[in-house]
ROBANU-139362 format. One record per residue (C-alpha): residue number from 1; residue in three letters; x, y negated, z negated. Coordinates in pm, 1 decimal, decimal comma. Example, Ala and Ser with C-alpha at 12.3 -4.5 7.8 and 13.67 -1.06 7.14 Angstrom:
<sites>
- 1; ALA; 1230,0; 450,0; -780,0
- 2; SER; 1367,0; 106,0; -714,0
</sites>
This chain:
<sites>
- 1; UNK; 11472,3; -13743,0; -14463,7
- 2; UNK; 11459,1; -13726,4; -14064,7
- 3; UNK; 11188,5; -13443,8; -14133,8
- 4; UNK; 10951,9; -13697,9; -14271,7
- 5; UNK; 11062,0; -13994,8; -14039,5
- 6; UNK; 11000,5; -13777,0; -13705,4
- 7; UNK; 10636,2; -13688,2; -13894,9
- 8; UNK; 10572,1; -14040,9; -13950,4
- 9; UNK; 10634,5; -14150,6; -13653,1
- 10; UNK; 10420,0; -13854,7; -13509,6
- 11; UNK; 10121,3; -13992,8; -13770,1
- 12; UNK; 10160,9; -14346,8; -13641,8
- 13; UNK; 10130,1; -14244,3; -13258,7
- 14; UNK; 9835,6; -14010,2; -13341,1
- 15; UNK; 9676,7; -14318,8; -13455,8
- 16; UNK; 9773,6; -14572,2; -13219,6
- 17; UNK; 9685,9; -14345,9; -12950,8
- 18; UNK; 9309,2; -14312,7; -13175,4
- 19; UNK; 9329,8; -14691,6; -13108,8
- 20; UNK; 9337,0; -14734,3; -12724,0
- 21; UNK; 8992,0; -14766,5; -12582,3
- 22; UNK; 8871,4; -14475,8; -12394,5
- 23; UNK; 8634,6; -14480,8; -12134,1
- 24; UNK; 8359,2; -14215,1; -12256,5
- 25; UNK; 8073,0; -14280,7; -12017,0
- 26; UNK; 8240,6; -14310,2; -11660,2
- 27; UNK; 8305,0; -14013,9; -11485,1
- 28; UNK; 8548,3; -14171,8; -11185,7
- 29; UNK; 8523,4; -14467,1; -10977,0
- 30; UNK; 8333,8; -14328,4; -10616,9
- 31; UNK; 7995,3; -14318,3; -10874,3
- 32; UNK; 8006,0; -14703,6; -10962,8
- 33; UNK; 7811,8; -14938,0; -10665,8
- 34; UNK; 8014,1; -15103,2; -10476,5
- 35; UNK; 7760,0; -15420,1; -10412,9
- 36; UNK; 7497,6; -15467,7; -10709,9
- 37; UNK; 7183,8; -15599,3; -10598,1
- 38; UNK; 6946,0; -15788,6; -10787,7
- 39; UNK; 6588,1; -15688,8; -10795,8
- 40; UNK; 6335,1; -15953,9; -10653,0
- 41; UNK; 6049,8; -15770,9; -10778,8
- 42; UNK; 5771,3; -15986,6; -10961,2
- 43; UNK; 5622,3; -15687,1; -11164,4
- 44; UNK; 5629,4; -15702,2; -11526,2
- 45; UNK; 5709,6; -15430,5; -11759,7
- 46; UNK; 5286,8; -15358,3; -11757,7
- 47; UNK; 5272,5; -15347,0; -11370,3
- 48; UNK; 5570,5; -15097,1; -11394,6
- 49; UNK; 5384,1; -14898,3; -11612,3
- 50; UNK; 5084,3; -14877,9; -11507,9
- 51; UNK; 5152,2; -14860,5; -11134,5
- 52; UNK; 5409,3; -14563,2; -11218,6
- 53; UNK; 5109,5; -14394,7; -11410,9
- 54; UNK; 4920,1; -14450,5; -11082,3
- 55; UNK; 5200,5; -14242,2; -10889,1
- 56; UNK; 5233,4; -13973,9; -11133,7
- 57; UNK; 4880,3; -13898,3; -11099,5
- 58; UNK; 4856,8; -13826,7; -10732,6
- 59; UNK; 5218,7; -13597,3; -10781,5
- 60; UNK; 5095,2; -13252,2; -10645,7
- 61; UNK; 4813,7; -13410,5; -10450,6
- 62; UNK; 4787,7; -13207,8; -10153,8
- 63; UNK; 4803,9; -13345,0; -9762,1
- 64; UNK; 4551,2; -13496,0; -9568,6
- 65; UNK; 4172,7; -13485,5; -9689,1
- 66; UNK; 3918,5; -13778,7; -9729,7
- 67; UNK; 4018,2; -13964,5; -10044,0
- 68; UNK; 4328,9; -14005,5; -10226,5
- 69; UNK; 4198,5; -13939,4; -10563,5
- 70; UNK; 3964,5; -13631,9; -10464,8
- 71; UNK; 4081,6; -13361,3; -10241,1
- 72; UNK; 4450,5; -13507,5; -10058,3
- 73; UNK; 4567,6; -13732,5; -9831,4
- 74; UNK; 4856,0; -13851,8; -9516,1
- 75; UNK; 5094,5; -14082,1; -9620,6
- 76; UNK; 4924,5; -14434,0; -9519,1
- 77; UNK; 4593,1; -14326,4; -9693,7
- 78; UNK; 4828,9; -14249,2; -10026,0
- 79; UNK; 4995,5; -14623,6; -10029,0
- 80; UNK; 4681,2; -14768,8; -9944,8
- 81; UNK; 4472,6; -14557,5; -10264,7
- 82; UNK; 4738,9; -14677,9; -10471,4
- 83; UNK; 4794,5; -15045,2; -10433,9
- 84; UNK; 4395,4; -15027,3; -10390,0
- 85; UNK; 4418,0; -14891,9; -10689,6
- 86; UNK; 4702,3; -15106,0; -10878,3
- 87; UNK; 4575,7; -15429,1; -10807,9
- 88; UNK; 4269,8; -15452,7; -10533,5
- 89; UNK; 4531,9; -15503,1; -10248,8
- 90; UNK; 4362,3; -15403,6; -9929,3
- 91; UNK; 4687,6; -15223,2; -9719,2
- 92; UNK; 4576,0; -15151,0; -9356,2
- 93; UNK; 4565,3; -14789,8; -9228,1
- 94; UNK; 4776,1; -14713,9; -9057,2
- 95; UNK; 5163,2; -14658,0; -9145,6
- 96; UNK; 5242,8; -14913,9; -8824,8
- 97; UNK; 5004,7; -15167,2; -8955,1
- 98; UNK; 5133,5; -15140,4; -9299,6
- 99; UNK; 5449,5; -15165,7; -9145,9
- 100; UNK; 5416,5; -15543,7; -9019,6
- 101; UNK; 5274,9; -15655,7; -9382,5
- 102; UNK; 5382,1; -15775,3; -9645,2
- 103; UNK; 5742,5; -15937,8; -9657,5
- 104; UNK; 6061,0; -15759,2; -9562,5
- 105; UNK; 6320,0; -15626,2; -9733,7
- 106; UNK; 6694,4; -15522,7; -9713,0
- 107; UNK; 6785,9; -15186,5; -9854,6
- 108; UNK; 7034,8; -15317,9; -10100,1
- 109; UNK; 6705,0; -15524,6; -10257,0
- 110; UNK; 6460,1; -15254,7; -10328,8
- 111; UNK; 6253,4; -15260,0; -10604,4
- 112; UNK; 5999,6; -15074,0; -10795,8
- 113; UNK; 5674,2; -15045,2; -10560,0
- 114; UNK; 5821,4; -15131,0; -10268,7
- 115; UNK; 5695,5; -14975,4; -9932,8
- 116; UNK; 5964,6; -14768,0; -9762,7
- 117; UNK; 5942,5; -14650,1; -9373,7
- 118; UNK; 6077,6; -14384,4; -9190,9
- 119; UNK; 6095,3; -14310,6; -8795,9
- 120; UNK; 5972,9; -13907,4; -8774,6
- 121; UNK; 5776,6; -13894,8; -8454,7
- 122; UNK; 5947,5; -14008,6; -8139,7
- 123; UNK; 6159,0; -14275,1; -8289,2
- 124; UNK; 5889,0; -14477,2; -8382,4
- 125; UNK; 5764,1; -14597,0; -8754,3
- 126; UNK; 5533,3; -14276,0; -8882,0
- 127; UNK; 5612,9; -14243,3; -9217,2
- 128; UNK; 5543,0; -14430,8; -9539,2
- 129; UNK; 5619,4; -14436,5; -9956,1
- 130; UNK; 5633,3; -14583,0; -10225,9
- 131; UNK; 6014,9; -14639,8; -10383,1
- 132; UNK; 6059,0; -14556,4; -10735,9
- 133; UNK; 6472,0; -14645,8; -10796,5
- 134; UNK; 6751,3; -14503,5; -10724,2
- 135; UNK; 6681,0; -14417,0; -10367,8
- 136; UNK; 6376,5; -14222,3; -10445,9
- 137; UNK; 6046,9; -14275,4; -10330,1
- 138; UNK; 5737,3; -14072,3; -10376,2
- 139; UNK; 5547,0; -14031,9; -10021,9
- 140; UNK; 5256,5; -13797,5; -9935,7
- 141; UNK; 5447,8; -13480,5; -9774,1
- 142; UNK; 5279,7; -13241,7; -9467,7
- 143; UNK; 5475,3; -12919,7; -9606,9
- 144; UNK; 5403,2; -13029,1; -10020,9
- 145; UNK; 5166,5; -13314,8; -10079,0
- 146; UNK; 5265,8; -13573,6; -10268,6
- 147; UNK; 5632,3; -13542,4; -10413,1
- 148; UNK; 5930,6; -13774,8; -10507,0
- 149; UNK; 6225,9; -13723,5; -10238,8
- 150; UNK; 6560,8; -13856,5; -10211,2
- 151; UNK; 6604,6; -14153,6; -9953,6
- 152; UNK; 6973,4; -13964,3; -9966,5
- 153; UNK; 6876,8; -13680,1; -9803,1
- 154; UNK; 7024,5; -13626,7; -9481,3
- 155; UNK; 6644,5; -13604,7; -9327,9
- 156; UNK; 6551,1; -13951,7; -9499,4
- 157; UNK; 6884,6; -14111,4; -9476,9
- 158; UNK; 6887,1; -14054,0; -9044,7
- 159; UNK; 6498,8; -14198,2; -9048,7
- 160; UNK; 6531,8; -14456,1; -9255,5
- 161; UNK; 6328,4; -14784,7; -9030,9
- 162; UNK; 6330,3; -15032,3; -9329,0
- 163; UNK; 6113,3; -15148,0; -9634,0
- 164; UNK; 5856,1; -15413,8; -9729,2
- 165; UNK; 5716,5; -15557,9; -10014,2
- 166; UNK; 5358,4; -15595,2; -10129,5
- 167; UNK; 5360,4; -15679,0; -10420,5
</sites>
């Protein structure tokens, strides 16, 4: 008799145990954001998709030439062949120009198709992309062409001068 009350009780916490929620998905808590920010972005689900066709298409593109969508380009002339492109929006060009347009915005409020800088020459604002999410951001590169990088990276992350939105 205590056989098959010790098994029953065994059965019973094998299925209350079944019960408890478990938490399939998450992986730890240093992975969860520790501020969420809300997008500001004005782009509907078409303008993400058609401006992220846009990007895709110059991936591979190499550096520097005389138009974006022919032979390559530097990293103002990409942004500028893009929004050109997107929506008629005439970006100056130069990346210090493009720089002091458009309205700015805090890192913790990127969106899609925002312009991100970065200081790589002398401290001063030299480098522009396009972000994409989750600190990415797809730039024209003078090693690669055009490529998606991590705003993570150590290089990015130390160079990092601030974002603005266009659109």
């Amino acid at each position: 008799m205590m056989r098959y009350c010790s098994f029953g009780l065994v059965v019973l916490f094998s299925v209350l145990i079944g019960c408890i929620s478990y938490p399939r998905y998450r992986t730890g808590g240093a992975e969860l954001p520790v501020e969420v920010a809300v997008s500001d972005s004005r782009l509907t689900t078409n303008d993400h998709i058609r401006l992220g066709l846009i990007l895709q298409e110059q991936l591979g593109k190499p550096y520097r030439g005389k138009s974006i969508f022919m032979r390559g380009v530097d990293c103002s002339m990409f942004t500028r062949g893009v929004f050109k492109r997107f929506n008629k929006t005439d970006l100056p060009r130069t990346v210090r120009e493009q720089y002091r347009t458009g309205q700015e915005i805090a890192h913790s409020h990127l969106a899609f198709g925002d312009l991100v800088f970065f200081k790589t020459e002398r401290n001063k604002v030299s480098h522009v992309g396009v972000y994409v999410g989750e600190n990415r951001f797809i730039h024209a590169s003078t090693s690669q062409g055009v490529i998606i990088s991590s705003m993570r990276e150590k290089y990015w992350a130390e160079r990092y001068a601030g974002a603005r939105r266009i659109l």
